[in-house]
PDB file of N, CA, C and O in Angstrom:
ATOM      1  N   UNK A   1     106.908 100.052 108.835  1.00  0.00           N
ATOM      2  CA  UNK A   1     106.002  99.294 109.680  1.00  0.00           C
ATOM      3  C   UNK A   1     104.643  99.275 108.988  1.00  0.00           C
ATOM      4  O   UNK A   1     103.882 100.207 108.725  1.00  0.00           O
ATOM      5  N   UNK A   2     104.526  97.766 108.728  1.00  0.00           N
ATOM      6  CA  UNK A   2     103.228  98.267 107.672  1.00  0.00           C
ATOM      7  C   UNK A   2     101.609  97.761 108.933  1.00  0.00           C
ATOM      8  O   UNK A   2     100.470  97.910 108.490  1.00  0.00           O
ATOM      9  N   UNK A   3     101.747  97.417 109.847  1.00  0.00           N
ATOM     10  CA  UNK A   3     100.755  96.849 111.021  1.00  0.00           C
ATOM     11  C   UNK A   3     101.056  97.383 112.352  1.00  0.00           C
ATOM     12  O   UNK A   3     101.091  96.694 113.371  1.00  0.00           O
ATOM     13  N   UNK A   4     101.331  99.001 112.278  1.00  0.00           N
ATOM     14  CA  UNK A   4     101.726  99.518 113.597  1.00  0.00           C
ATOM     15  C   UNK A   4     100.455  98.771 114.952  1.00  0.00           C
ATOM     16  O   UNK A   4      99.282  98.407 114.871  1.00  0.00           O
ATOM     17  N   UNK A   5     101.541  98.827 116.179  1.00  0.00           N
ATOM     18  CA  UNK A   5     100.419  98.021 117.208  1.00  0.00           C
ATOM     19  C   UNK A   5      99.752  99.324 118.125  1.00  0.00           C
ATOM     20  O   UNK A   5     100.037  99.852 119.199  1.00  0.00           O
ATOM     21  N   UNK A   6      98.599  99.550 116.970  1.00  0.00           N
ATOM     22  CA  UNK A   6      97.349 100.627 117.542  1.00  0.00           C
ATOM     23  C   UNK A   6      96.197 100.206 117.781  1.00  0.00           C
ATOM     24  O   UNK A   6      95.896  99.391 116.909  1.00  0.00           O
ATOM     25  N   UNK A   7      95.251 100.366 118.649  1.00  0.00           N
ATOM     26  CA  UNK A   7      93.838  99.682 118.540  1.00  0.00           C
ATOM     27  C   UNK A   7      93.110 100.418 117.651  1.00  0.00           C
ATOM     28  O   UNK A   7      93.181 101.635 117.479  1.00  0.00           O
ATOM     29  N   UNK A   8      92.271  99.482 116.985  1.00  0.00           N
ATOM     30  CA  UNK A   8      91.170  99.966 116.065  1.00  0.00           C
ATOM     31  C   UNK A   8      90.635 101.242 116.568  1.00  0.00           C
ATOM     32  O   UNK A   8      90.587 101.514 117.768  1.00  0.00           O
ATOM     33  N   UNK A   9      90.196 102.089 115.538  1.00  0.00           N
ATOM     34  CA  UNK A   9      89.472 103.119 115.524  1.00  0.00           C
ATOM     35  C   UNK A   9      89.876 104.439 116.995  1.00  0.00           C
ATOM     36  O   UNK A   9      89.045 105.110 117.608  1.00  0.00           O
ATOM     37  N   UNK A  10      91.342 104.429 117.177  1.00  0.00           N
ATOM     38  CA  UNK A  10      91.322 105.302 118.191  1.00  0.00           C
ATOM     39  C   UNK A  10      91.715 106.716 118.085  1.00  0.00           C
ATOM     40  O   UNK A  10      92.003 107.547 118.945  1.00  0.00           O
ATOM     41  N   UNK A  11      91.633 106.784 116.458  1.00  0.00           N
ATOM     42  CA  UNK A  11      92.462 108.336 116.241  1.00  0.00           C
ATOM     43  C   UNK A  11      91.476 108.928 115.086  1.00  0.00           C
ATOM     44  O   UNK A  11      90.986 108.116 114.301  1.00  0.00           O
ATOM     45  N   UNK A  12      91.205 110.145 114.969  1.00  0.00           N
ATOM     46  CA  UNK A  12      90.227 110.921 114.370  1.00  0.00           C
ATOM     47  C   UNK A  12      90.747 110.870 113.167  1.00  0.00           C
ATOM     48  O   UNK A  12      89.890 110.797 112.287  1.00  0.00           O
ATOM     49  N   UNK A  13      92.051 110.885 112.731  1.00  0.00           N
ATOM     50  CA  UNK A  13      92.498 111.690 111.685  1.00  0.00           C
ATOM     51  C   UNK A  13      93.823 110.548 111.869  1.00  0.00           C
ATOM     52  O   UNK A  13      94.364 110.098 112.879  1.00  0.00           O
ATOM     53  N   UNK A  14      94.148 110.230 109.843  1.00  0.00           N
ATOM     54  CA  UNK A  14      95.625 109.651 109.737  1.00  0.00           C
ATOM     55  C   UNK A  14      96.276 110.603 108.540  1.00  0.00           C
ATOM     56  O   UNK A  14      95.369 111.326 108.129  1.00  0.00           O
ATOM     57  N   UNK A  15      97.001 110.758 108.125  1.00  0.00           N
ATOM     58  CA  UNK A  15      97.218 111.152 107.436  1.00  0.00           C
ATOM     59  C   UNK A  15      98.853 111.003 106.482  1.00  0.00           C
ATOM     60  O   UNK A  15      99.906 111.526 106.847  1.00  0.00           O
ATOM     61  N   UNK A  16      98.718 110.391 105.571  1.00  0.00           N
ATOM     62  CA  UNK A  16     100.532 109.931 104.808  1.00  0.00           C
ATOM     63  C   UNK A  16     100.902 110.967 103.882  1.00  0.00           C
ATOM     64  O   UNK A  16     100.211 111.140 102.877  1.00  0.00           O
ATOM     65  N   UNK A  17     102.105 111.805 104.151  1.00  0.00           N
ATOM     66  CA  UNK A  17     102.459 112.272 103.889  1.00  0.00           C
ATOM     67  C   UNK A  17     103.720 112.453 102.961  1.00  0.00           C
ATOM     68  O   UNK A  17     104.869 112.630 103.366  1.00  0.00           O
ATOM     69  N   UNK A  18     103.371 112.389 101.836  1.00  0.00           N
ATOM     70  CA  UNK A  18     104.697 112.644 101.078  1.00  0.00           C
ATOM     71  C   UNK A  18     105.452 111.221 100.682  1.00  0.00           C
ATOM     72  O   UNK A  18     106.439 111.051  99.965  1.00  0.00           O
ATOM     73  N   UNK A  19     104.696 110.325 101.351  1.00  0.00           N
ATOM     74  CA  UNK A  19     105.302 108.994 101.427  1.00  0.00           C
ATOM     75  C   UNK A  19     105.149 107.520 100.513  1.00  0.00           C
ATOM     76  O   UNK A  19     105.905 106.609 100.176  1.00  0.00           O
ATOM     77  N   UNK A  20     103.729 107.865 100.338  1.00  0.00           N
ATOM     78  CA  UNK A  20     103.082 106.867  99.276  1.00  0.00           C
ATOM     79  C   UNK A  20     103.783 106.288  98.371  1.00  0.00           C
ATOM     80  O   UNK A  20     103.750 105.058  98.381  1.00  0.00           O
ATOM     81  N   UNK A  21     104.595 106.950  97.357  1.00  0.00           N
ATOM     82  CA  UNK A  21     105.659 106.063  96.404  1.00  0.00           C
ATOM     83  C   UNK A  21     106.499 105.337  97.177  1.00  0.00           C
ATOM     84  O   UNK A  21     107.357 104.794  96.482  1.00  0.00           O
ATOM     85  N   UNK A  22     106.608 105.096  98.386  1.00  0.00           N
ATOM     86  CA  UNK A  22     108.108 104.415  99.485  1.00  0.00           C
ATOM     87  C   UNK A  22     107.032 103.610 100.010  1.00  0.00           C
ATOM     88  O   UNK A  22     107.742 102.613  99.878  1.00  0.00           O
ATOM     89  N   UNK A  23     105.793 103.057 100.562  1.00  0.00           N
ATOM     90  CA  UNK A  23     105.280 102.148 100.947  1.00  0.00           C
ATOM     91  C   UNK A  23     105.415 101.056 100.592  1.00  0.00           C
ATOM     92  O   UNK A  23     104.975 101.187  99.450  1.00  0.00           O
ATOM     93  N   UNK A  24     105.764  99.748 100.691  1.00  0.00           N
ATOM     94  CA  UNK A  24     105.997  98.519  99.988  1.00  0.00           C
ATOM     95  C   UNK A  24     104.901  98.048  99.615  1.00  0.00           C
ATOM     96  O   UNK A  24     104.992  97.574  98.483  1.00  0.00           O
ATOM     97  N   UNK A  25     103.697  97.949 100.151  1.00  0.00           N
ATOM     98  CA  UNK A  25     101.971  97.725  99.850  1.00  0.00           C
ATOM     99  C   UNK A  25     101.246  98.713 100.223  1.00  0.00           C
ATOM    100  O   UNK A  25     100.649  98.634 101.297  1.00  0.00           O
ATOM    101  N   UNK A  26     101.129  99.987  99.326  1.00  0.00           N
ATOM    102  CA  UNK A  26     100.098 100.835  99.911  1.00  0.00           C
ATOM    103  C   UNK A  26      98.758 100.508  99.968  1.00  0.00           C
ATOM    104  O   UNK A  26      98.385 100.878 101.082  1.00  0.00           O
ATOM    105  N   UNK A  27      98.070 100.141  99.526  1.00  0.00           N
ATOM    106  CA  UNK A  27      96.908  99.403  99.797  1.00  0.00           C
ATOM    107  C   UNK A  27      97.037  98.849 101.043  1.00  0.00           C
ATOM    108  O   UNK A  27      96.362  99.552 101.796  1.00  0.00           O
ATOM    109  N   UNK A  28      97.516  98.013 101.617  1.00  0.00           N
ATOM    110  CA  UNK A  28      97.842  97.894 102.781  1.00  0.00           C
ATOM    111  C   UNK A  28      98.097  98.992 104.076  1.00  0.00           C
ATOM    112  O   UNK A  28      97.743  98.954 105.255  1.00  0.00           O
ATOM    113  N   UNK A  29      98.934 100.053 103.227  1.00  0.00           N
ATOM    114  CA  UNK A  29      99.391 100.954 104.096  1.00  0.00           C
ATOM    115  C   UNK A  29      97.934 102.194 104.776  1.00  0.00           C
ATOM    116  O   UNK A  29      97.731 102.768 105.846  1.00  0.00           O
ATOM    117  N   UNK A  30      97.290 102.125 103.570  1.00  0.00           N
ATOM    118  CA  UNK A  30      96.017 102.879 103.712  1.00  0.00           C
ATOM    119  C   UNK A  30      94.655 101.824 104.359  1.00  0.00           C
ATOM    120  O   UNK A  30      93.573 102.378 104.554  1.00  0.00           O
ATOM    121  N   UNK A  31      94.737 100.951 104.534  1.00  0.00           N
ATOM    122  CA  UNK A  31      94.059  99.700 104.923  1.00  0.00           C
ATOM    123  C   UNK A  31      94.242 100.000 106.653  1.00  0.00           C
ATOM    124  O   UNK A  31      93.410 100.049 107.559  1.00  0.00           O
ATOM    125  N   UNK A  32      95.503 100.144 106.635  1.00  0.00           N
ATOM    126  CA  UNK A  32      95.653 100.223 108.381  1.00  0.00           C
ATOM    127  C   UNK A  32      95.416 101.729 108.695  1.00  0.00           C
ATOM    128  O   UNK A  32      94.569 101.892 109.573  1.00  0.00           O
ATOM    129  N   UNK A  33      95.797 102.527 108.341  1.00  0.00           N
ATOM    130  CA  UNK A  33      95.156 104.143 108.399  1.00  0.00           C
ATOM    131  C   UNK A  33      93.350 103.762 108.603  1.00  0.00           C
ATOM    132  O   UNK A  33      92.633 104.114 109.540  1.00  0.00           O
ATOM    133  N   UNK A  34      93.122 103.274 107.882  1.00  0.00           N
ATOM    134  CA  UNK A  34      91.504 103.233 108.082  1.00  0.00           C
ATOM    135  C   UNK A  34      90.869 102.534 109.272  1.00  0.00           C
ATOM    136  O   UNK A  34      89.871 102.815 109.937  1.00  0.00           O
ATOM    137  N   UNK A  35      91.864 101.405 109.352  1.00  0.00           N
ATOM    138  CA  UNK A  35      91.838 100.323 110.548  1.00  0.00           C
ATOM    139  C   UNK A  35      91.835 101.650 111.768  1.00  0.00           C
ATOM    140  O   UNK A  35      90.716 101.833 112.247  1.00  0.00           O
ATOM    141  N   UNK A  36      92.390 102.114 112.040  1.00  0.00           N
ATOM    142  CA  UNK A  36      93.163 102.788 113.386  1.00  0.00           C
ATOM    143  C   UNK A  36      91.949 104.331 113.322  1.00  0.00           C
ATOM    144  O   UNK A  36      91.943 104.985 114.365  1.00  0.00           O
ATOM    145  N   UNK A  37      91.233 104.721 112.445  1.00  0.00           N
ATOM    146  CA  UNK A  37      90.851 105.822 112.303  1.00  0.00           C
ATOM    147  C   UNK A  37      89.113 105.767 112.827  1.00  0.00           C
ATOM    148  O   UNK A  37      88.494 104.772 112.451  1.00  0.00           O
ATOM    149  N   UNK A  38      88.431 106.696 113.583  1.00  0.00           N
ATOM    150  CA  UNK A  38      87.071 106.405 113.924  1.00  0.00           C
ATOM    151  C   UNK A  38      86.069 106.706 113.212  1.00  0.00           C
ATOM    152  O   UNK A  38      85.872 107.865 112.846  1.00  0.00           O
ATOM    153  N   UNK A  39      85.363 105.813 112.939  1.00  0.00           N
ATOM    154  CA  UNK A  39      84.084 106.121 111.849  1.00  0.00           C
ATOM    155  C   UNK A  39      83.569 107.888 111.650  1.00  0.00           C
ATOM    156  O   UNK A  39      83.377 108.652 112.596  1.00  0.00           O
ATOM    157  N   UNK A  40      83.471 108.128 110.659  1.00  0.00           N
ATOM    158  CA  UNK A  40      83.526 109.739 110.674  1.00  0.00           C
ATOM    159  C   UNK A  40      84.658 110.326 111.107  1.00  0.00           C
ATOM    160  O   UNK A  40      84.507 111.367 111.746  1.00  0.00           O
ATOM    161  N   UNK A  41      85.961 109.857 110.893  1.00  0.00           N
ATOM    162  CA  UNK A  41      87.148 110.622 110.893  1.00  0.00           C
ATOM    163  C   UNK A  41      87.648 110.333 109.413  1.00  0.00           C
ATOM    164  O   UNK A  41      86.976 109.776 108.546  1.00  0.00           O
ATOM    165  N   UNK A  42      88.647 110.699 109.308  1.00  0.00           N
ATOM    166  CA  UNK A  42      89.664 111.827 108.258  1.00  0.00           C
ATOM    167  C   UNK A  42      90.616 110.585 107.733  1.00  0.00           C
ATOM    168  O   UNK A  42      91.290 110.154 108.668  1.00  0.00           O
ATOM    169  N   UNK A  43      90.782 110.104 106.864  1.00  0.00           N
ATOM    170  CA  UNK A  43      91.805 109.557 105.948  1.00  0.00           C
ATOM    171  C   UNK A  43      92.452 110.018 104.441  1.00  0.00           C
ATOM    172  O   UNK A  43      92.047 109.857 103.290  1.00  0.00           O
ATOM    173  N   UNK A  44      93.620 110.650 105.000  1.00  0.00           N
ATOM    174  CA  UNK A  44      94.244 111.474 103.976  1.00  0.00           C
ATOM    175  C   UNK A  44      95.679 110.837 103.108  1.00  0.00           C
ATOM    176  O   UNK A  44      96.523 110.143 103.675  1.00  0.00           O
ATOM    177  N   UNK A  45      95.743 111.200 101.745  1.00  0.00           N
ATOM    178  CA  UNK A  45      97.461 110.826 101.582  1.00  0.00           C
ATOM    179  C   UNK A  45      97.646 111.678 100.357  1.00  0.00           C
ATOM    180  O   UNK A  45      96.839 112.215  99.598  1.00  0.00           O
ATOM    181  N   UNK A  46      98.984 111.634 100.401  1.00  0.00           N
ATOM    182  CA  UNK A  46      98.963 113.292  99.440  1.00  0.00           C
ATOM    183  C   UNK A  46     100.684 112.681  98.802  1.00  0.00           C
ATOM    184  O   UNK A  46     101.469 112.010  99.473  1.00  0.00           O
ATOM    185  N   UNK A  47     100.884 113.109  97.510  1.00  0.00           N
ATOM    186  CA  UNK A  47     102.532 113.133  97.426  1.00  0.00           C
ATOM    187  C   UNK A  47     102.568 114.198  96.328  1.00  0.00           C
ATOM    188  O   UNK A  47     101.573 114.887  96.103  1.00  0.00           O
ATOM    189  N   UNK A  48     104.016 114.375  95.457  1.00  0.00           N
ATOM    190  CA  UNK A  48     104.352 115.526  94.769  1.00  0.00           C
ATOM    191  C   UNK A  48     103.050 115.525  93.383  1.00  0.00           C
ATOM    192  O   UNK A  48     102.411 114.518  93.080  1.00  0.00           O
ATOM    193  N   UNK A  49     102.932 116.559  92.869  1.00  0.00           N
ATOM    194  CA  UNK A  49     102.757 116.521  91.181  1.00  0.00           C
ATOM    195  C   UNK A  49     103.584 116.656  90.336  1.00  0.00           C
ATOM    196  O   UNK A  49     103.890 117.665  89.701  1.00  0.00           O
ATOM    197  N   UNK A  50     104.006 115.568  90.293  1.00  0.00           N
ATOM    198  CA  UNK A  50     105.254 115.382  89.084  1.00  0.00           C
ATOM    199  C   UNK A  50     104.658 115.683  87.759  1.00  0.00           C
ATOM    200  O   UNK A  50     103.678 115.034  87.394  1.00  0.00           O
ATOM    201  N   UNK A  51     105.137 116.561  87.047  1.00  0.00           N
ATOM    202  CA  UNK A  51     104.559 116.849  85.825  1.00  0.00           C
ATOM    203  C   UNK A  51     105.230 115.737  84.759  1.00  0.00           C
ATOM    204  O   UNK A  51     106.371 115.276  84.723  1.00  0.00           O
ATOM    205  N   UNK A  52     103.946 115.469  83.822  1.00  0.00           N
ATOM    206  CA  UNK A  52     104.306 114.345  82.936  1.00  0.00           C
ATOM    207  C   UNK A  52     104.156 112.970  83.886  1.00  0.00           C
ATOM    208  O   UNK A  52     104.910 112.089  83.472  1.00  0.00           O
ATOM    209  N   UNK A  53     103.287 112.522  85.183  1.00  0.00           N
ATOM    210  CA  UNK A  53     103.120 111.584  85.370  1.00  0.00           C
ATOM    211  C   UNK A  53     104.539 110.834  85.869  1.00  0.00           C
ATOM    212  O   UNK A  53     104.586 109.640  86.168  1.00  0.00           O
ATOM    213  N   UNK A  54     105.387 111.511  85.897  1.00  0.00           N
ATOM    214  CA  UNK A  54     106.277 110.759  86.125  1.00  0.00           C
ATOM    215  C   UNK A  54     106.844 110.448  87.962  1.00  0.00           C
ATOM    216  O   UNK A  54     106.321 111.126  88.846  1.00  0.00           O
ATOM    217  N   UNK A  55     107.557 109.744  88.200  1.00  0.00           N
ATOM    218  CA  UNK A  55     107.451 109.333  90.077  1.00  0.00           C
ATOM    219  C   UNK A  55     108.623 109.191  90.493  1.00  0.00           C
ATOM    220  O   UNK A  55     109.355 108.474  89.811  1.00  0.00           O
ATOM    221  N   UNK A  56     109.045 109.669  91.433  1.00  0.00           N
ATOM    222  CA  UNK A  56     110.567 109.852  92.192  1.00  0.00           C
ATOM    223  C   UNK A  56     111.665 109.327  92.040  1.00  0.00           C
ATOM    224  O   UNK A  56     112.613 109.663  92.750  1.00  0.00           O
TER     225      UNK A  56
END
């Protein structure tokens, strides 16, 4: 779901987990995290450290 139906700015904190390489448009995906999150809250995304750069 890349446009979950949340109203703007109603959650302190988003956070993607582990997921980022599986997003079809992350830019997008972090676009709506920010959308949904309240000014002076928390936008996080995190995945493995693949050594050598390399991805799942």
């Amino acid at each position: 779901m890349m446009a979950p139906p949340l109203p703007d700015t109603r959650f302190d904190a988003a956070i993607m987990a582990l997921v980022i390489f599986f997003v079809p448009d992350p830019a997008k995906g972090i676009a709506e995290m920010v959308r949904v999150v309240a000014p002076g809250g928390t936008v996080a995304a995190y995945a493995w450290d693949i050594m050598g750069g390399g991805f799942p």
